[in-house]
C-alpha positions as CSV (number, residue, x, y, z in Angstrom):
1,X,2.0,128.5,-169.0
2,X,3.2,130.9,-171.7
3,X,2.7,130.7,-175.5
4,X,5.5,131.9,-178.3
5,X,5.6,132.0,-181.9
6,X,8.5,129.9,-183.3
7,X,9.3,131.7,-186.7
8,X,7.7,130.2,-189.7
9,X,7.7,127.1,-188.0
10,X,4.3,127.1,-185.6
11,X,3.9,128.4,-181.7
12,X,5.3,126.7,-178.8
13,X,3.4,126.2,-175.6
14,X,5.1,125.9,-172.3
15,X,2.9,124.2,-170.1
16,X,5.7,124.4,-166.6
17,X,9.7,125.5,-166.1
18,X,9.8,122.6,-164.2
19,X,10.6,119.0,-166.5
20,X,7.2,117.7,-167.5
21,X,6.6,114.3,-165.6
22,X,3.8,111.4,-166.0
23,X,4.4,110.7,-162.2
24,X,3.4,113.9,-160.6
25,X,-0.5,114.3,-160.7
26,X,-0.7,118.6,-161.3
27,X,1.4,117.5,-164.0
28,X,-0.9,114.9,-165.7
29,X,-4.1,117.0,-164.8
30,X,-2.2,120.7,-166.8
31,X,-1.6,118.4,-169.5
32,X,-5.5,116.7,-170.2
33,X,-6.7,120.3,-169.4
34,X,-4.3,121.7,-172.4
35,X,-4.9,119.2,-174.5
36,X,-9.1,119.8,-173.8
37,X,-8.7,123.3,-174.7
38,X,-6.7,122.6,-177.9
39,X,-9.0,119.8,-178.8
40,X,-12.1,121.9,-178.3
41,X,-10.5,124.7,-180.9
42,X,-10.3,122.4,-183.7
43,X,-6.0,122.4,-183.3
44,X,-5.5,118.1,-182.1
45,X,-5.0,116.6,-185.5
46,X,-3.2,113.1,-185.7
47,X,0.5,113.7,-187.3
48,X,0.7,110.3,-188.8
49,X,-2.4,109.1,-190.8
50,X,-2.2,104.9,-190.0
């Protein structure tokens, strides 16, 4: 995983080189332990308000 400013516009994480997929299970298990770790820092906030 590596982690890079974008400009002005924010900071993009890259979780794998390899294509992101639902079906492979080290996949699905990076992702909930990412989005833990950004949910535990205060940084998961819903981008449309419904």
């Amino acid at each position: 995983m590596w982690i890079e400013p974008v400009e002005d516009l924010g900071t993009l994480v890259v979780l794998t080189p390899e294509r992101l997929t639902a079906s492979n299970p080290a996949h699905v298990e990076l992702g909930r332990q990412v989005f833990d770790r950004l949910n535990r820092a205060g940084l998961m906030h819903p981008v449309v308000q419904g």
